[in-house]
N, C-alpha and C positions, 0 to 999 in steps of 0.2 A: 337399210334394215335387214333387208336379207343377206348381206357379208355378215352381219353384226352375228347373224344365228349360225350362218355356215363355217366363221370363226370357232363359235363358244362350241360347236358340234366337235373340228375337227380336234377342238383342245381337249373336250372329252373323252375322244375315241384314242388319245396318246395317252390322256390319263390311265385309261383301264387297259393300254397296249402296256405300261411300264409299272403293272401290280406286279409286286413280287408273288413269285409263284406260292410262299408259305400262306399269302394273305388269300389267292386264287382257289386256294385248297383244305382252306379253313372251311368250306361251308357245310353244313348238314347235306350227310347221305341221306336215300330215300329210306322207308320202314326195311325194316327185315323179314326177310322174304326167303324160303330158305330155297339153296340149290342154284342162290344168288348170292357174290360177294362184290366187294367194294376197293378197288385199287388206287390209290395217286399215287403218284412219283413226279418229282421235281428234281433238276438239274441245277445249281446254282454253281459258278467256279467249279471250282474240282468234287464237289459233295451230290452225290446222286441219294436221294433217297426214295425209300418205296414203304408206303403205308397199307396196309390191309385190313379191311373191318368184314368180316365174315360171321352169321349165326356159325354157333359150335355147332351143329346139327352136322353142318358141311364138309368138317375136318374129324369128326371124332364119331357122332353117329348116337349123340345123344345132348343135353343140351340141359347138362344136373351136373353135379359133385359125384365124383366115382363112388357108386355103391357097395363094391368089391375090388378086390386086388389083381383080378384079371384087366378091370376097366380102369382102374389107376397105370397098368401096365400101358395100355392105350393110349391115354396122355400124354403118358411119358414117350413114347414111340413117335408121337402126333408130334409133341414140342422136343424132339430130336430130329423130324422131316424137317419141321420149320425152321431149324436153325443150319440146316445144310441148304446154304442160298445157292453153291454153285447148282444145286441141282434142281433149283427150283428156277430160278432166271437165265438164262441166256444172254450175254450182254456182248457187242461187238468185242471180239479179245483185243482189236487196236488201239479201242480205249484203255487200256492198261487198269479196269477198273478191280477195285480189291474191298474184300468185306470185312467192316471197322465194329461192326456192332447188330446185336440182336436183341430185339426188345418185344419179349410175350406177354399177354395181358389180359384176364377173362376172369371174370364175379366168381364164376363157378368152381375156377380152379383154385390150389394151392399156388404159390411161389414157387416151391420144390418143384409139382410136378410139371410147370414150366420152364423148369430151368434156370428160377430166377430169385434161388433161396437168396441169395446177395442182398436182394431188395427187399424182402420181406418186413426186416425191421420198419425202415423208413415206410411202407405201404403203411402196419398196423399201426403207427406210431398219427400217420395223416387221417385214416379212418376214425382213431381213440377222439381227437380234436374235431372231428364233423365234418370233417372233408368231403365235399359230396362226391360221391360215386357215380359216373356215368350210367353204370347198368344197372343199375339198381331197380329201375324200374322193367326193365327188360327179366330179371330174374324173380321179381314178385310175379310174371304175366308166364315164366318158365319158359321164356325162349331169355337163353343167353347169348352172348357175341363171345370175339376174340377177335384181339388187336392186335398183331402183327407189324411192327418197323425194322427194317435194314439199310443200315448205313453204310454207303461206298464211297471210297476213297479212287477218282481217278485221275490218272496220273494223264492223258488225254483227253480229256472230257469233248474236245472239238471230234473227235474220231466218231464219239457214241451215236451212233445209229438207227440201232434199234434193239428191241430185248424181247427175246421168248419166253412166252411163261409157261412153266413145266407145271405147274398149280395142277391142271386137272389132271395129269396124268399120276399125280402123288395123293390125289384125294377127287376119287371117282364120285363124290355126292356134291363136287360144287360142277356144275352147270354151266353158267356165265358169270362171266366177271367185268363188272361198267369199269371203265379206265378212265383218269381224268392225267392229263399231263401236262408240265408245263418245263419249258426248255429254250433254252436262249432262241430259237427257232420259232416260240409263238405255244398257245396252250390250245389243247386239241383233247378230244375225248374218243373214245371206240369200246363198244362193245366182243369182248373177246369169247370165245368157244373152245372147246376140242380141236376142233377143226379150223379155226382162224385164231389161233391164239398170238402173233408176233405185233408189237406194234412199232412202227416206223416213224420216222420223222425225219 
């Protein structure tokens, strides 16, 4: 009786060792919190990607649709940081890793002043049909988020080491950043700072 359990245990414990990282990284973050954001990254083959859920409070300093054209400027300056990933990640150079894609995303903004006129059609086109909207409730309650993906292409992916996040030095009102990771290595989580921001594996 007790192999029978200590069997079905260890098949368990392979099971949930051989989730793929996208399934690992699907789960609900905690509420939003501001001065707190939200990071995964996953490793798969040569595709490294890193997800970001941040209240806009953190990145821009208000957490609404620009009211003037000073605070539209703002935006646009915010989702021009975000889209220069060399300067926001640190990633071992032996991985030969390289940036294939940026993807912005927040209730309160335009397309434009994300950067991401390209998609606009298709977004209004999905909302016109009833597409539900993540934030939606988040922007009735006036705290909104932004979603932030970067997609890397590395040509070593065995080299990858570890990655510095330059985040709070580009945007002094985020705080801490929960980390979830997952990488042929195993998935591991860490809470990062100013002051402890690299994570290793």
């Amino acid at each position: 009786m007790k192999q029978g359990i200590c069997t079905t245990i260890a098949f368990c414990a392979c099971g949930l060792l051989g989730a793929t990282a996208s399934s690992v990284l699907a789960q609900e973050h905690a509420a939003h919190v501001h001065g707190e954001a939200h990071l995964d990254m996953a490793l798969e083959g040569t595709a490294l990607s890193l997800q970001l859920e941040s209240p806009l409070d953190n990145l821009l300093g208000f957490e609404r649709a620009p009211g003037n054209p000073a605070e539209e400027d703002k935006a646009k300056r915010m989702s021009a940081t975000l889209r220069a990933a060399d300067r926001l990640f640190a990633l071992t150079p032996a991985a030969g890793c390289a940036l294939e894609k940026v993807t912005l995303e927040s209730s309160a903004l335009t397309a434009e002043l994300l950067g991401e006129a390209g998609n606009a059609t298709e977004r209004e086109h999905e909302h016109e049909h009833g597409a539900p909207h993540e934030h939606d409730d988040e922007d009735e309650a006036g705290h909104a988020d932004l979603d932030a993906s970067w997609q890397f292409h590395c040509a070593r992916p065995e080299a990858l080491r570890a990655v510095e996040i330059r985040l709070f030095h580009s945007f002094p009102g985020l705080h801490t950043l929960r980390v979830r990771a997952a990488t042929p290595k195993g998935q591991r989580g860490a809470t990062l700072t100013p002051e402890n921001r690299t994570l290793t594996w």
